[in-house]
N, CA, C and O atoms as a Tinker XYZ file with bonds, in Angstrom:
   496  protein
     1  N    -59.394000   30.171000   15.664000    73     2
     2  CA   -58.823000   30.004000   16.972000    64     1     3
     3  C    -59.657000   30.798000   17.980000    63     2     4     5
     4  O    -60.225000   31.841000   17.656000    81     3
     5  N    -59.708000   30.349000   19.041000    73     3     6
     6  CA   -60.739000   31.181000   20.619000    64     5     7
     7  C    -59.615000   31.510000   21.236000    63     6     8     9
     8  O    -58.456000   31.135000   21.061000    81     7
     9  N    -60.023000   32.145000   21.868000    73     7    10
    10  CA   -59.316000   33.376000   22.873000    64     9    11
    11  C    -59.334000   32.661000   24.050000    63    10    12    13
    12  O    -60.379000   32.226000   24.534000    81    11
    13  N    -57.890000   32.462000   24.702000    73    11    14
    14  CA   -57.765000   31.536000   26.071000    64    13    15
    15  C    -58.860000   32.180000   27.143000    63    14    16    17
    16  O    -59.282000   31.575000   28.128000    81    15
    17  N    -59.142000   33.195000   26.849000    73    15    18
    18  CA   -59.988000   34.099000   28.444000    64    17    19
    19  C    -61.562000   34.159000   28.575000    63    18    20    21
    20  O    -62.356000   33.936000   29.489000    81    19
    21  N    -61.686000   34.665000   26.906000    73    19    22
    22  CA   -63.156000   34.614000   26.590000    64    21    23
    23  C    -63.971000   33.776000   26.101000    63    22    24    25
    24  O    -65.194000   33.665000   26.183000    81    23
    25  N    -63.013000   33.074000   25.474000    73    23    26
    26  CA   -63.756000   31.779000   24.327000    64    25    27
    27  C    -64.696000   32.182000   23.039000    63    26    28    29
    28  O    -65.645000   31.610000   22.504000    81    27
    29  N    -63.861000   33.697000   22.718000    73    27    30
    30  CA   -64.704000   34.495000   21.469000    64    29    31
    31  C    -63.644000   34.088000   20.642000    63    30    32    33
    32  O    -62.506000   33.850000   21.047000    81    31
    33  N    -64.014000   34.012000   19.523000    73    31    34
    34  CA   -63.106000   33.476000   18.139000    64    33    35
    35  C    -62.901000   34.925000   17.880000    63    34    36    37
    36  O    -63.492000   35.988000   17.691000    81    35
    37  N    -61.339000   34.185000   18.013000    73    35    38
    38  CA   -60.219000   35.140000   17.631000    64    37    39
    39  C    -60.068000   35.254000   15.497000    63    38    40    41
    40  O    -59.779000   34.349000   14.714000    81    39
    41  N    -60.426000   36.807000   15.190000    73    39    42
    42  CA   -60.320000   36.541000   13.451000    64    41    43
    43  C    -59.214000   37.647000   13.202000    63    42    44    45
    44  O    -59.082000   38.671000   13.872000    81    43
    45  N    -58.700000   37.389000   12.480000    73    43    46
    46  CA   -57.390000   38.239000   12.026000    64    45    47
    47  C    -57.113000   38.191000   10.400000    63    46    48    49
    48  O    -56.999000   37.167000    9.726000    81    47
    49  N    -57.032000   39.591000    9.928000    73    47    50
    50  CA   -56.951000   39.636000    8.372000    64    49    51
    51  C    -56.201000   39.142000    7.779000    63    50    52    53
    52  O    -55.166000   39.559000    8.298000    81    51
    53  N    -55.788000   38.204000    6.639000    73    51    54
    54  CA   -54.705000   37.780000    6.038000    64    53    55
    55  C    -54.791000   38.624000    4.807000    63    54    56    57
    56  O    -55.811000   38.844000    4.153000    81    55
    57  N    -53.368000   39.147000    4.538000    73    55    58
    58  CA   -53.421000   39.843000    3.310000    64    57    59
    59  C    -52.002000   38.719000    2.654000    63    58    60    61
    60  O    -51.471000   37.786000    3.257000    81    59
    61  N    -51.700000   39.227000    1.278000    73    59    62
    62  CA   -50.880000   38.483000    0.142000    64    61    63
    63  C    -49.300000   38.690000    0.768000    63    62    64    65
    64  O    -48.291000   38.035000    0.506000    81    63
    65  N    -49.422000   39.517000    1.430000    73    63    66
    66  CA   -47.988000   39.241000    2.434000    64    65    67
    67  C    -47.714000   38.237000    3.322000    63    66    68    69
    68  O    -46.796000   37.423000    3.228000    81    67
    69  N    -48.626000   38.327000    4.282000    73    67    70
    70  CA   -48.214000   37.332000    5.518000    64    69    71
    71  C    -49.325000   36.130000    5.210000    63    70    72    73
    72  O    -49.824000   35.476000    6.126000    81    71
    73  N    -49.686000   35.899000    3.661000    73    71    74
    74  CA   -50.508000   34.490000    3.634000    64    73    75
    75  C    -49.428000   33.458000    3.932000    63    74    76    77
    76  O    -48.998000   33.753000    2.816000    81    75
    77  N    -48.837000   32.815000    4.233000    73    75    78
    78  CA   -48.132000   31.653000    3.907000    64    77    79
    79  C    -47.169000   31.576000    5.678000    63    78    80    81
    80  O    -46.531000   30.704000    6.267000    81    79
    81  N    -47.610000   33.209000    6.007000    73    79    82
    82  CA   -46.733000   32.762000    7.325000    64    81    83
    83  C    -47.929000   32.740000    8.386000    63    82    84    85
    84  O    -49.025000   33.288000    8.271000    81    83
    85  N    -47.377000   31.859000    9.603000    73    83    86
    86  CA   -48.684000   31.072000   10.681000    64    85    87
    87  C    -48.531000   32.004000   11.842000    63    86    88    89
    88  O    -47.431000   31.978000   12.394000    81    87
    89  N    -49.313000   32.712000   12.248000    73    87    90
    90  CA   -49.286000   33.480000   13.599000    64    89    91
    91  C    -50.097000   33.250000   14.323000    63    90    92    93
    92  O    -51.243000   33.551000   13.989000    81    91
    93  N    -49.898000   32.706000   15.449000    73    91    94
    94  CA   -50.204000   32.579000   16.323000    64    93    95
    95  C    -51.168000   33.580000   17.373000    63    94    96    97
    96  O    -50.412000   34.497000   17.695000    81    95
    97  N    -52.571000   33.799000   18.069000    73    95    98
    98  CA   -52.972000   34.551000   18.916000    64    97    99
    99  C    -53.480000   33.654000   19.456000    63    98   100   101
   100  O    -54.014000   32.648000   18.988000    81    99
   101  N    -53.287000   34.090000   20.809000    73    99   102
   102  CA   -54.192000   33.352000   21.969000    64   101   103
   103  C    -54.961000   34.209000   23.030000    63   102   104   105
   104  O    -55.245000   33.754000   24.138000    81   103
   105  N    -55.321000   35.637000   22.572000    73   103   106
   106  CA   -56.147000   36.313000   23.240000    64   105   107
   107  C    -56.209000   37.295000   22.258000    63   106   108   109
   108  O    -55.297000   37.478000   21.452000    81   107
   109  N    -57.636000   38.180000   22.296000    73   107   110
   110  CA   -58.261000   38.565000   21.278000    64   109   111
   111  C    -58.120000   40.527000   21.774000    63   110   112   113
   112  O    -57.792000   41.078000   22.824000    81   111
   113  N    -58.483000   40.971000   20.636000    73   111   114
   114  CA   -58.206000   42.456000   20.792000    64   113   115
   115  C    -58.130000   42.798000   22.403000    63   114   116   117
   116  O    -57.267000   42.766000   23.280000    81   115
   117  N    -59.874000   43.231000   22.269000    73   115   118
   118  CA   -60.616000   43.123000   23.747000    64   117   119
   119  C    -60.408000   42.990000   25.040000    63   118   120   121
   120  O    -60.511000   43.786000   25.974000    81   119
   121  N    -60.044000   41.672000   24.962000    73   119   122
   122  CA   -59.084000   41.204000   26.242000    64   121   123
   123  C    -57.755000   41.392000   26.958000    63   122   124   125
   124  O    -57.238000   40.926000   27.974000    81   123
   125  N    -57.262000   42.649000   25.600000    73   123   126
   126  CA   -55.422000   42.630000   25.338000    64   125   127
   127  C    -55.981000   44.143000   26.040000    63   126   128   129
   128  O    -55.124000   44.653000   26.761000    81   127
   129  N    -56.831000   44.655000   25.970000    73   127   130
   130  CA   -57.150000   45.861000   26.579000    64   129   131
   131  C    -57.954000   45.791000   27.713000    63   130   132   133
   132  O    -57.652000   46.620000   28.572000    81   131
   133  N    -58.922000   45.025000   27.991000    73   131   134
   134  CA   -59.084000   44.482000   29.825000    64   133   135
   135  C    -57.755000   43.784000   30.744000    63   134   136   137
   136  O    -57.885000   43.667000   31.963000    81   135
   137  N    -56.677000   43.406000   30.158000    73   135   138
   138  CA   -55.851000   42.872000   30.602000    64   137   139
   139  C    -54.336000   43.664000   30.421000    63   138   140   141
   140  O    -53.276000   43.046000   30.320000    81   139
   141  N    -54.413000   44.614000   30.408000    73   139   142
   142  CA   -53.314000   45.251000   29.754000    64   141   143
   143  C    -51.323000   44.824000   30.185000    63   142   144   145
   144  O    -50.806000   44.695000   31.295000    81   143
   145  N    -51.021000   44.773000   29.527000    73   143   146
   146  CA   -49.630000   43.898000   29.825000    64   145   147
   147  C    -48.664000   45.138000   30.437000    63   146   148   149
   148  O    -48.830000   46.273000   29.992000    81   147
   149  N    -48.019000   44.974000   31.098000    73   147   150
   150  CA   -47.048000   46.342000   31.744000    64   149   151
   151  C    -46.060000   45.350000   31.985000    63   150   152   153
   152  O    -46.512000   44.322000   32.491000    81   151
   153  N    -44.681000   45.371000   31.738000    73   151   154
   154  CA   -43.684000   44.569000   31.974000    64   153   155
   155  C    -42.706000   45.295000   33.030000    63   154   156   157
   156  O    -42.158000   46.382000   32.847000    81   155
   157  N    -42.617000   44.620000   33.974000    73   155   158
   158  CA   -41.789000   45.558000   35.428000    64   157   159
   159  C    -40.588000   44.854000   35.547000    63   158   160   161
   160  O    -40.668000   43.660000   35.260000    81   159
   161  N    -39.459000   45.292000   35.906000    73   159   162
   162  CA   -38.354000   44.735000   36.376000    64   161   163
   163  C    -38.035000   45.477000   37.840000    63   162   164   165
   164  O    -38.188000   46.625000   38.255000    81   163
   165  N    -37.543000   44.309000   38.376000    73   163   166
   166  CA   -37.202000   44.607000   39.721000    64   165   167
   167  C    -36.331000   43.353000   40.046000    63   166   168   169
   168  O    -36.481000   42.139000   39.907000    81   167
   169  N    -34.876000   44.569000   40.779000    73   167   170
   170  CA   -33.630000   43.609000   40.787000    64   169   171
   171  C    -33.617000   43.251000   42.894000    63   170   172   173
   172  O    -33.590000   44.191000   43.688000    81   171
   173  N    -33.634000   42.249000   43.198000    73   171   174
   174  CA   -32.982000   41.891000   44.357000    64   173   175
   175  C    -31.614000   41.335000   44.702000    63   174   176   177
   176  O    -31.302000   40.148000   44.601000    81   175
   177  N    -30.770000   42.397000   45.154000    73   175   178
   178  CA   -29.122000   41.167000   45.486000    64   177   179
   179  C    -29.316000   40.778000   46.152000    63   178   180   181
   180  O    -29.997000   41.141000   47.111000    81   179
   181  N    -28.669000   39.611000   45.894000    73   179   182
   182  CA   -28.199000   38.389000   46.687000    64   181   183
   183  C    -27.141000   38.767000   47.562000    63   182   184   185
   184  O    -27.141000   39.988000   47.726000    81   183
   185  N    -26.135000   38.108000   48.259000    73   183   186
   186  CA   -24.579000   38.033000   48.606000    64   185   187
   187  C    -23.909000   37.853000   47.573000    63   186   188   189
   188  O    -23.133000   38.806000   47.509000    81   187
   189  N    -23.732000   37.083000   46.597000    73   187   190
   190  CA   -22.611000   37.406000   45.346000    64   189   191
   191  C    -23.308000   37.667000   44.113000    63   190   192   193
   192  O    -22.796000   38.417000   43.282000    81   191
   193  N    -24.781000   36.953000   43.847000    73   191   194
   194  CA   -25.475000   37.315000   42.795000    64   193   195
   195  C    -26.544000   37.672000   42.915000    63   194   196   197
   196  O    -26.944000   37.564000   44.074000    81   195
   197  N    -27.729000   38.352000   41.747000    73   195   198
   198  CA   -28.976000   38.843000   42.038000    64   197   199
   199  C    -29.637000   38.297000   41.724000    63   198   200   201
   200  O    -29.360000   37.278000   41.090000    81   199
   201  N    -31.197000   38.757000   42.057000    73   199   202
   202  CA   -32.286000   38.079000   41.358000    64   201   203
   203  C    -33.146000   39.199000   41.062000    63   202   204   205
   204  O    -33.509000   40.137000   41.773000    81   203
   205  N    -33.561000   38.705000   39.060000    73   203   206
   206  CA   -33.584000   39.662000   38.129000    64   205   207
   207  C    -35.321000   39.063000   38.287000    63   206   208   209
   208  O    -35.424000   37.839000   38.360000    81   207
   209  N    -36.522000   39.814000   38.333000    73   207   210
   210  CA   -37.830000   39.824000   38.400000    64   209   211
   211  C    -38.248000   40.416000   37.459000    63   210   212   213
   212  O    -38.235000   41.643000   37.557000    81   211
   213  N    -38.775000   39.814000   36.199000    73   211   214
   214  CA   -40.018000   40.542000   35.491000    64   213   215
   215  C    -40.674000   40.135000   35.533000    63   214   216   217
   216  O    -40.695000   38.939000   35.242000    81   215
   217  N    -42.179000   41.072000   36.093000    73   215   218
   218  CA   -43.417000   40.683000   35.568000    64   217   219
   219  C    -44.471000   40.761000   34.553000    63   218   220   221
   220  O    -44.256000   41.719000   33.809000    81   219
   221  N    -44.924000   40.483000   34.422000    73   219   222
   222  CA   -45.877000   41.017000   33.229000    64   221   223
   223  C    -47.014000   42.268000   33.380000    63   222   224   225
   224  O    -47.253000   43.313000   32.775000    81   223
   225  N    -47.675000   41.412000   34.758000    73   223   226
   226  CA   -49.352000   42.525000   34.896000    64   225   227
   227  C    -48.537000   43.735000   36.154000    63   226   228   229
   228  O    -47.489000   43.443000   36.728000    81   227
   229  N    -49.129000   44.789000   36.332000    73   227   230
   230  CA   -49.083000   45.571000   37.661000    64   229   231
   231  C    -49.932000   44.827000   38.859000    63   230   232   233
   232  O    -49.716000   44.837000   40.071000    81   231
   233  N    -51.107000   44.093000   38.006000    73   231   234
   234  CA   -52.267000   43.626000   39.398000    64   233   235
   235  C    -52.026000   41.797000   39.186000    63   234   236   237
   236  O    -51.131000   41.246000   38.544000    81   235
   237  N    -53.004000   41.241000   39.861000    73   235   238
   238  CA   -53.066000   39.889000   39.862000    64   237   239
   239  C    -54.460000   39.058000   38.711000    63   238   240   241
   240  O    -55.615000   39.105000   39.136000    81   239
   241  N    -54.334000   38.739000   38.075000    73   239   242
   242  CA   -55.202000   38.008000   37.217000    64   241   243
   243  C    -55.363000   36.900000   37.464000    63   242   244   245
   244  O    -54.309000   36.273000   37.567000    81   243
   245  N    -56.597000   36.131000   37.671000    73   243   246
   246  CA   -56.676000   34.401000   37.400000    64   245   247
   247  C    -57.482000   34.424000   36.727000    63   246   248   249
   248  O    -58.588000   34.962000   36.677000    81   247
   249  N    -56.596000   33.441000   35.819000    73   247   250
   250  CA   -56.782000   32.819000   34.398000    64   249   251
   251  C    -56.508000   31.317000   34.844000    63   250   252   253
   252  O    -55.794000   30.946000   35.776000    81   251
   253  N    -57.287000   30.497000   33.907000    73   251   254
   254  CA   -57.526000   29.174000   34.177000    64   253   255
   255  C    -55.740000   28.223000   33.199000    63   254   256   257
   256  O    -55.057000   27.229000   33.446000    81   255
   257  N    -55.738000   29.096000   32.335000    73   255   258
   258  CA   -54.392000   28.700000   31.374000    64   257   259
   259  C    -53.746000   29.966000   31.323000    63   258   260   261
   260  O    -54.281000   30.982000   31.768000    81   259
   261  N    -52.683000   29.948000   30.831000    73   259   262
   262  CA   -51.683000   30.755000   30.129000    64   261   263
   263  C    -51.614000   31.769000   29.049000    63   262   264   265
   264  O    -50.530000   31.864000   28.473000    81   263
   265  N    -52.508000   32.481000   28.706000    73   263   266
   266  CA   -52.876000   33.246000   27.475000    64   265   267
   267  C    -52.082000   34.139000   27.056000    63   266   268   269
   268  O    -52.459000   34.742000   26.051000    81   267
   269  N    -50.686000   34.545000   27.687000    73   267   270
   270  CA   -49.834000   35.496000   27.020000    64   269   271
   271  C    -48.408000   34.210000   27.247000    63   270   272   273
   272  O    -47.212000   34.289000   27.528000    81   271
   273  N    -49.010000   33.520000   27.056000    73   271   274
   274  CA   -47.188000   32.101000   26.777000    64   273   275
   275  C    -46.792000   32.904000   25.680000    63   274   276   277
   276  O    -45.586000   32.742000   25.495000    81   275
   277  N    -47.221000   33.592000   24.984000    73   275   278
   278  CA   -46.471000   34.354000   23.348000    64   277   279
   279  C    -45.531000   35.448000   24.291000    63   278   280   281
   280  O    -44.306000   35.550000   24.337000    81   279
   281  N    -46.226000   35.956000   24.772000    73   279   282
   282  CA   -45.356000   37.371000   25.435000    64   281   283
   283  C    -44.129000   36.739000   26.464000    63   282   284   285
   284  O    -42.952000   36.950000   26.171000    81   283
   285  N    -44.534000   35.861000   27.828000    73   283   286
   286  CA   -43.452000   35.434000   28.493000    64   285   287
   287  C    -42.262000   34.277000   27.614000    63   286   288   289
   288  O    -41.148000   33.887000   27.964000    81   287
   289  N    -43.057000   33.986000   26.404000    73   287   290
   290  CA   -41.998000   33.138000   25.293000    64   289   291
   291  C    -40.864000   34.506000   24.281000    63   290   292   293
   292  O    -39.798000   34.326000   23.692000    81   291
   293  N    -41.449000   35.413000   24.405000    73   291   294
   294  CA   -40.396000   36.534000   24.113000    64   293   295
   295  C    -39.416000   37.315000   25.411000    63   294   296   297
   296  O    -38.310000   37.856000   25.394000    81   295
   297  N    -40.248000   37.110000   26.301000    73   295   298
   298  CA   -38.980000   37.655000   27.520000    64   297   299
   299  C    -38.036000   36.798000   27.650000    63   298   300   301
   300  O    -36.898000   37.264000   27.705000    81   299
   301  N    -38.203000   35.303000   27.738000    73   299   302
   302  CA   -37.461000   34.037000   27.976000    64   301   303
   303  C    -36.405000   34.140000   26.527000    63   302   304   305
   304  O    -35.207000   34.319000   26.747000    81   303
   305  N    -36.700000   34.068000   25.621000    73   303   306
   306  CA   -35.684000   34.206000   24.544000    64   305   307
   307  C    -34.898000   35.544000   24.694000    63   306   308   309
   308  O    -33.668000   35.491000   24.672000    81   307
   309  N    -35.398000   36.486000   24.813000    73   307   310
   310  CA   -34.346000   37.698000   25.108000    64   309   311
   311  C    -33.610000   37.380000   26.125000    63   310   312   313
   312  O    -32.472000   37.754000   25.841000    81   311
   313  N    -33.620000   36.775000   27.417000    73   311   314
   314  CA   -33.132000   36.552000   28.201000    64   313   315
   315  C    -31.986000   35.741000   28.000000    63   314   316   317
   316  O    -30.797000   36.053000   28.066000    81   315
   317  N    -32.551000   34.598000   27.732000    73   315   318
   318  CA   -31.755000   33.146000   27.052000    64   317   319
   319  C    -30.617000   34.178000   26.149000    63   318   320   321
   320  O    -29.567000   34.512000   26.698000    81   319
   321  N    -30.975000   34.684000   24.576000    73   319   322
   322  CA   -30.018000   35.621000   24.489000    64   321   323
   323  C    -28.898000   36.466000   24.978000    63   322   324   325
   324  O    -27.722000   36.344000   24.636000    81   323
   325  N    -29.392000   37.352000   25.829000    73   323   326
   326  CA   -29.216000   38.406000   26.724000    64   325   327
   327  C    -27.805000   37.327000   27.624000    63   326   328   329
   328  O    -26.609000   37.602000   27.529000    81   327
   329  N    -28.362000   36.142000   28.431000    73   327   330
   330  CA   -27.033000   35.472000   29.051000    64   329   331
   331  C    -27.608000   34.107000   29.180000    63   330   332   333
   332  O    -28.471000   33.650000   29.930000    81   331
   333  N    -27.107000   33.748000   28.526000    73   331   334
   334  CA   -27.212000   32.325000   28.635000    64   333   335
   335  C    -26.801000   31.156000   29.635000    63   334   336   337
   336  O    -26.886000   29.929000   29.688000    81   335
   337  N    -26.184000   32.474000   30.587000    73   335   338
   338  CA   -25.520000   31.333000   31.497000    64   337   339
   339  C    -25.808000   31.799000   32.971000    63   338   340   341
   340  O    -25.068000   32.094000   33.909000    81   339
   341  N    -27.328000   31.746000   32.791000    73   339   342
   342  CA   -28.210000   32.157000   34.223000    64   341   343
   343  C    -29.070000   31.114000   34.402000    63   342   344   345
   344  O    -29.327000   30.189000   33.630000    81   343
   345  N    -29.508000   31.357000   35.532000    73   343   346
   346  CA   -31.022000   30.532000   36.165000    64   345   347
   347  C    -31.752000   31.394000   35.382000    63   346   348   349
   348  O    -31.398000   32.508000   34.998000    81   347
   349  N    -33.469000   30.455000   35.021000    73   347   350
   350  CA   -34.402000   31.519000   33.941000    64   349   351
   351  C    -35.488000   30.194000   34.867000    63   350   352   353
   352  O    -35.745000   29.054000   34.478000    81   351
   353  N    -35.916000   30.854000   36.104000    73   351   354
   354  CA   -37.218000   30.508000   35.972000    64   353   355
   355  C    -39.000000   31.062000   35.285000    63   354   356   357
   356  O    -39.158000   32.176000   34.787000    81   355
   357  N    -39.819000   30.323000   35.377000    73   355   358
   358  CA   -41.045000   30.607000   35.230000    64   357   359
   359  C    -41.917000   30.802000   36.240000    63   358   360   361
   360  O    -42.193000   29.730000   36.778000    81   359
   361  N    -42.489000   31.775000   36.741000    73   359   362
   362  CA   -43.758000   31.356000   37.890000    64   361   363
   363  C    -44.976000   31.912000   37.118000    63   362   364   365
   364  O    -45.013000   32.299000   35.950000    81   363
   365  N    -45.870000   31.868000   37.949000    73   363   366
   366  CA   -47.203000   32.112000   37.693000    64   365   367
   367  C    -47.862000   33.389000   38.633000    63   366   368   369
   368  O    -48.761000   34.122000   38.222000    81   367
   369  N    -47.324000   33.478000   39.762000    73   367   370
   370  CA   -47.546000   34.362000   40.785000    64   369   371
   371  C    -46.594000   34.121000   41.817000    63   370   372   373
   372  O    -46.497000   33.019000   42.356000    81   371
   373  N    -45.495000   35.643000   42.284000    73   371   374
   374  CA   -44.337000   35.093000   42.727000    64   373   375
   375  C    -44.467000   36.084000   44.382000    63   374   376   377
   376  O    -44.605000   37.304000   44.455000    81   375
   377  N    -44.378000   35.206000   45.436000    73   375   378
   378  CA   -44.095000   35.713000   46.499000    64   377   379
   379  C    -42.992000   36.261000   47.193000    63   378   380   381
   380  O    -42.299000   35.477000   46.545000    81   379
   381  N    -42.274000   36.783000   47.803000    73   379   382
   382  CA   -40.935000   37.576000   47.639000    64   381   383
   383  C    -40.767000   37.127000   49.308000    63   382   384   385
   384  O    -41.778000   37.735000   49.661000    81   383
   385  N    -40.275000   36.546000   50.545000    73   383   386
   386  CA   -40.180000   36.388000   51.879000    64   385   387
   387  C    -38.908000   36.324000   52.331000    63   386   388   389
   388  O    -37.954000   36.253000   51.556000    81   387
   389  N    -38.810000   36.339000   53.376000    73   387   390
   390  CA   -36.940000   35.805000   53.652000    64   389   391
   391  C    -36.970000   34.338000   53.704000    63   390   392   393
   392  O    -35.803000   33.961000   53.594000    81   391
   393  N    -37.666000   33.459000   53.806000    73   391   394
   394  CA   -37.555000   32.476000   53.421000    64   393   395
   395  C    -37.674000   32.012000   51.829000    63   394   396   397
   396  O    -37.045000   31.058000   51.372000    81   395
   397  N    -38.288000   32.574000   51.310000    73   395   398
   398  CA   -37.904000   32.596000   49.512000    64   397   399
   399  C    -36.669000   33.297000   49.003000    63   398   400   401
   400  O    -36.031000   33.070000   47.975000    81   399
   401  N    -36.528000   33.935000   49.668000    73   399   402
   402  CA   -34.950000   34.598000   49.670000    64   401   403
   403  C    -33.555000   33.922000   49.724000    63   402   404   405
   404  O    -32.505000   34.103000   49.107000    81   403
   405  N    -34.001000   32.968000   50.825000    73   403   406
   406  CA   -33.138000   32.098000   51.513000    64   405   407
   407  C    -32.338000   31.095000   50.530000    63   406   408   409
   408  O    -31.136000   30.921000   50.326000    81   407
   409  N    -33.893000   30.319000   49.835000    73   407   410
   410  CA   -33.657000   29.571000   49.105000    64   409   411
   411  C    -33.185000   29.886000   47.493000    63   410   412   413
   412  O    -32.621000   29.155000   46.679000    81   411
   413  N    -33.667000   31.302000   47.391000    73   411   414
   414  CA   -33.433000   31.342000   45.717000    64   413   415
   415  C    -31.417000   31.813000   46.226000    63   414   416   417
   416  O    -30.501000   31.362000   45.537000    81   415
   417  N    -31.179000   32.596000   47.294000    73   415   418
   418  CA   -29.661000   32.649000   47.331000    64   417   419
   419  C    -28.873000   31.532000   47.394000    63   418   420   421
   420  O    -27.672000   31.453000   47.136000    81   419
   421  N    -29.698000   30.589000   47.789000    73   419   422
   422  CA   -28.815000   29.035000   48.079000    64   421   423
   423  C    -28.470000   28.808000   46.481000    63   422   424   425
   424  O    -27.341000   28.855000   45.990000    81   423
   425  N    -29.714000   28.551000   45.780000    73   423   426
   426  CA   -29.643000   28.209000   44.560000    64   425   427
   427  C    -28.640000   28.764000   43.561000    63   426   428   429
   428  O    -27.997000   28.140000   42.718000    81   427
   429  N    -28.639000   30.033000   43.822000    73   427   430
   430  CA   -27.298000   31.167000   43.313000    64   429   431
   431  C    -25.937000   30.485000   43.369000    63   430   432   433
   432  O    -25.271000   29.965000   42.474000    81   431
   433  N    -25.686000   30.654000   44.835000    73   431   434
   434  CA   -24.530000   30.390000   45.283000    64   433   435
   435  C    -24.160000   28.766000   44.930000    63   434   436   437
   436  O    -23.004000   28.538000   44.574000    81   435
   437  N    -24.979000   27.804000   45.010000    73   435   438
   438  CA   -24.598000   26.613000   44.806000    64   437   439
   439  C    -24.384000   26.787000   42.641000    63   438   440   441
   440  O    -23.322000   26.429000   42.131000    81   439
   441  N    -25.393000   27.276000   41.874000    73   439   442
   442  CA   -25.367000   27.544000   40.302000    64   441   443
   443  C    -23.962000   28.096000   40.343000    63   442   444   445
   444  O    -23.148000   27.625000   39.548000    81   443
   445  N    -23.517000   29.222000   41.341000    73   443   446
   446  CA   -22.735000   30.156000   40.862000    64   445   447
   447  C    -23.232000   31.260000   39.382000    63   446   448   449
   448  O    -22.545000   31.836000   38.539000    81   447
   449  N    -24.340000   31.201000   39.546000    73   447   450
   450  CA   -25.238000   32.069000   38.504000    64   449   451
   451  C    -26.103000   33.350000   39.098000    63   450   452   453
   452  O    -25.986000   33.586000   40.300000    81   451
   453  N    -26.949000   34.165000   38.311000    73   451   454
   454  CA   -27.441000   35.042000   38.861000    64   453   455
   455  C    -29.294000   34.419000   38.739000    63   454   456   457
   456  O    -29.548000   33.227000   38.566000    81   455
   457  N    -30.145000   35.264000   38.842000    73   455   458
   458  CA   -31.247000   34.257000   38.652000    64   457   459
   459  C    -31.588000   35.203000   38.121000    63   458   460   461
   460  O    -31.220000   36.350000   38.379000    81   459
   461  N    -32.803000   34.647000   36.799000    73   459   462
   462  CA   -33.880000   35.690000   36.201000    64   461   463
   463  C    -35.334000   34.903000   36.507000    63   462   464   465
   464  O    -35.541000   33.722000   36.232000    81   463
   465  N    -36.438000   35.958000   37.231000    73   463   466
   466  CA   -37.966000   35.129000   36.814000    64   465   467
   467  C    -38.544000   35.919000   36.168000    63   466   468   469
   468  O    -38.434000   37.145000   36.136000    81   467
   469  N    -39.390000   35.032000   35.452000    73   467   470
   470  CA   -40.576000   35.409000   34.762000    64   469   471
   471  C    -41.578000   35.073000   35.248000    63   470   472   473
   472  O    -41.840000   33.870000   35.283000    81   471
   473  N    -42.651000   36.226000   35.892000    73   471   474
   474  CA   -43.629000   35.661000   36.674000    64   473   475
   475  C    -44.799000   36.739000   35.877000    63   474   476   477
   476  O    -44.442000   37.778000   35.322000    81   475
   477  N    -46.259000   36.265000   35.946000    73   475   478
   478  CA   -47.668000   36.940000   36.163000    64   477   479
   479  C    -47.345000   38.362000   36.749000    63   478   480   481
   480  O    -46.996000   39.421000   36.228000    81   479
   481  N    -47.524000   38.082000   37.663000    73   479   482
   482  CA   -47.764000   39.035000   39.039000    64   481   483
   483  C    -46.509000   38.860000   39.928000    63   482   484   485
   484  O    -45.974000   37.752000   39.976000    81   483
   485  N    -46.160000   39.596000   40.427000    73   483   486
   486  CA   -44.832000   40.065000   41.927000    64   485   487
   487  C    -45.030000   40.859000   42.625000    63   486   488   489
   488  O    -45.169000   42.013000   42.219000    81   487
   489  N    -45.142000   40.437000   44.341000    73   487   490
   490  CA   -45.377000   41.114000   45.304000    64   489   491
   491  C    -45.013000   40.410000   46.472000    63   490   492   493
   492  O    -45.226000   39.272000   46.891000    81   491
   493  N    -44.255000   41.646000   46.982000    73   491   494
   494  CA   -43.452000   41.032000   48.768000    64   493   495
   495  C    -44.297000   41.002000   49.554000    63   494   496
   496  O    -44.051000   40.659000   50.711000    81   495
């Protein structure tokens, strides 16, 4: 398998334990340390409900694909877990305005839910 960022083949040891089970990498040592993952939460209220923000990076990255879908596919299941009976979007890079405001409270209030994102990067 290659590494979504570098396109260096990704090699990983199999020993007599985990032969038979399939793991998945999509970015390679190297890159997991030029790119380092920091997971932030940051809550905004709404009028009756909030909106729950994690991100992944502190800075902004462009990447052509998705190379940590493994990592935001574990926040999304904890979440999903965690309450199942929320908004769970995805972004890629999330802008924060009173007009994004506007609309993610509409969305609230009309769900009657709270919202969670999962974004890259977050900044007002």
């Amino acid at each position: 398998m290659k590494c979504l960022i570098c396109n260096k083949r990704i090699t990983s040891k199999i020993t007599f334990s985990d032969f038979f089970s399939r793991r998945n990498r999509f970015v390679c040592d190297k890159c997991y340390e030029t790119f380092p993952i920091h997971i932030n939460y940051n809550f905004i209220p709404l009028e009756k409900y909030g909106l729950n923000i994690y991100s992944i990076f502190d800075k902004e990255y462009h990447f052509k694909n998705d190379p940590f879908v493994m990592e935001t596919s574990k926040i999304f299941n904890y979440l999903y877990e965690k309450d199942n009976n929320s908004i769970i979007l995805l972004e890629k890079k999330l802008l924060i305005n009173e007009y994004s405001l506007n609309i993610y409270q509409k969305i609230a209030n009309i769900n009657e839910k709270n919202i969670f994102i999962i974004c890259d990067y977050f900044f007002i």
